[in-house]
C-alpha positions as CSV (number, residue, x, y, z in Angstrom):
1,X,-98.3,-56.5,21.7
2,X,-101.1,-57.6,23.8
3,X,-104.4,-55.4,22.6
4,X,-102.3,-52.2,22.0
5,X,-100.3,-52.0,25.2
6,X,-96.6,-52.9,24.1
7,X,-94.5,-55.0,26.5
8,X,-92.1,-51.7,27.2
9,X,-95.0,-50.1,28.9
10,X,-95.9,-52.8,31.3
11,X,-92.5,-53.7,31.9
12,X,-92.2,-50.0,33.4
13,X,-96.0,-50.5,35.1
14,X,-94.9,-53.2,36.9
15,X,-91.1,-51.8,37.8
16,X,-93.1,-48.9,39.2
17,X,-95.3,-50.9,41.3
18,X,-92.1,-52.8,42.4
19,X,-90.4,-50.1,44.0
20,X,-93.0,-48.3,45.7
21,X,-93.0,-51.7,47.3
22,X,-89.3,-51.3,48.2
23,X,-89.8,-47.6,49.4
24,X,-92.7,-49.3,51.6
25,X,-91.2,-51.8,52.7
26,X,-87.7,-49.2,54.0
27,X,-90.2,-46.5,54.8
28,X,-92.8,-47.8,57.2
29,X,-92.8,-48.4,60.4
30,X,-96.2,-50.5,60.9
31,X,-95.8,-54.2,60.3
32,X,-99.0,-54.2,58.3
33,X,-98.3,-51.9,55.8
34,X,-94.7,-53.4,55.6
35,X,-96.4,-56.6,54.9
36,X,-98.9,-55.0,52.2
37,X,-95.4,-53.7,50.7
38,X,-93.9,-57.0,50.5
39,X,-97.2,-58.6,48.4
40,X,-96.9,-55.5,46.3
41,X,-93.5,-56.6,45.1
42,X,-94.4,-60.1,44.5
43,X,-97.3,-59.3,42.5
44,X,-95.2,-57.0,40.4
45,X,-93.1,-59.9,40.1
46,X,-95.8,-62.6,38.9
47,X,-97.1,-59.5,36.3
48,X,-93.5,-60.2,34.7
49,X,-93.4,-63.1,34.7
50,X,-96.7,-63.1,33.2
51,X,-95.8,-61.0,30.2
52,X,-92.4,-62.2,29.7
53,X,-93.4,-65.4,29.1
54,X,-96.1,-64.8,27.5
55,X,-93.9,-62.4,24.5
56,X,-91.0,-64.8,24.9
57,X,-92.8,-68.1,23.9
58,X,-96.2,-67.5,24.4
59,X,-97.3,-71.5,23.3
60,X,-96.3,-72.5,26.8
61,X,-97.5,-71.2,30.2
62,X,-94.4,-71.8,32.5
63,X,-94.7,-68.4,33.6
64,X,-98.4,-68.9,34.5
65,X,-97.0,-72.1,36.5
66,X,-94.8,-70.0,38.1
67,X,-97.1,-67.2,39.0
68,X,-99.4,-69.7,40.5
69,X,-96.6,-71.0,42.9
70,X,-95.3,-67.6,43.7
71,X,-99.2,-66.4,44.6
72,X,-99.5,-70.0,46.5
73,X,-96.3,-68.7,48.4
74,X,-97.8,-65.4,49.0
75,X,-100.8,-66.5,50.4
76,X,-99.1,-68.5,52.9
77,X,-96.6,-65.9,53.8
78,X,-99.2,-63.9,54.5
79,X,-101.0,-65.5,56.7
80,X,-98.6,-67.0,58.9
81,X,-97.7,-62.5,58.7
82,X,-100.8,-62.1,59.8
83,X,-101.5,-64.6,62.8
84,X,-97.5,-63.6,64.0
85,X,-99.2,-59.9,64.1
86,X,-102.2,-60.5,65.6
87,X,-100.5,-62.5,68.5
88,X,-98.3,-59.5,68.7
89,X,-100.8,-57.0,69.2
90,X,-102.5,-59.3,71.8
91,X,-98.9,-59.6,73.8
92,X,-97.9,-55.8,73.1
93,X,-100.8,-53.7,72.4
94,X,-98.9,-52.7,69.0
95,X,-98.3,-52.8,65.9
96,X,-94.8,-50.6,65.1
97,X,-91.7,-52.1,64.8
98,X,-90.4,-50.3,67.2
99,X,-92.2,-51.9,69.8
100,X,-91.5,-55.4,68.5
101,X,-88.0,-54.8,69.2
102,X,-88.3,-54.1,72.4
103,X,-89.8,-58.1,72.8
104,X,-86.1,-59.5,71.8
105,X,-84.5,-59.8,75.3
């Protein structure tokens, strides 16, 4: 137990926060909030591996190591997102997927 909170309850914290990512992610229809749905879930997903590792064997940081990479991977993702968006909206005047489709042909 990490200061009173027991792993159960952050396991189901972070499972939470994981699929109001997914409904997000299926739900919205502007690439931004798509995107903020998308870092949502992997943040989620580096709090597990965070406290997995850390009640599993918590003498080595190999899921510290691995949240660093996937926040290095995020941060990447995200801005290549973000400058594929912004030249977009300066082709298109837009931001909904809908209108991105329309650029396929």
């Amino acid at each position: 137990m990490i200061s009173g909170i027991s792993i159960y309850e952050i396991l189901t914290v972070t499972s939470i926060l994981f699929f109001i990512g997914v409904y997000g992610f299926i739900t919205r229809t502007n690439l931004i909030s798509i995107l903020i749905s998308v870092e949502l879930m992997l943040n989620a997903s580096v709090v597990n591996f965070v406290i997995i590792n850390k009640y599993l064997f918590p003498e080595v940081l190999q899921g510290v190591y691995f949240s660093i990479f996937i926040i290095a991977v995020a941060a990447a993702e995200t801005a290549l997102a973000v400058s594929i968006i912004i030249n977009l909206y300066r082709q298109i005047s837009s931001v909904e997927v809908k209108d991105v489709e329309t650029m396929k042909y």
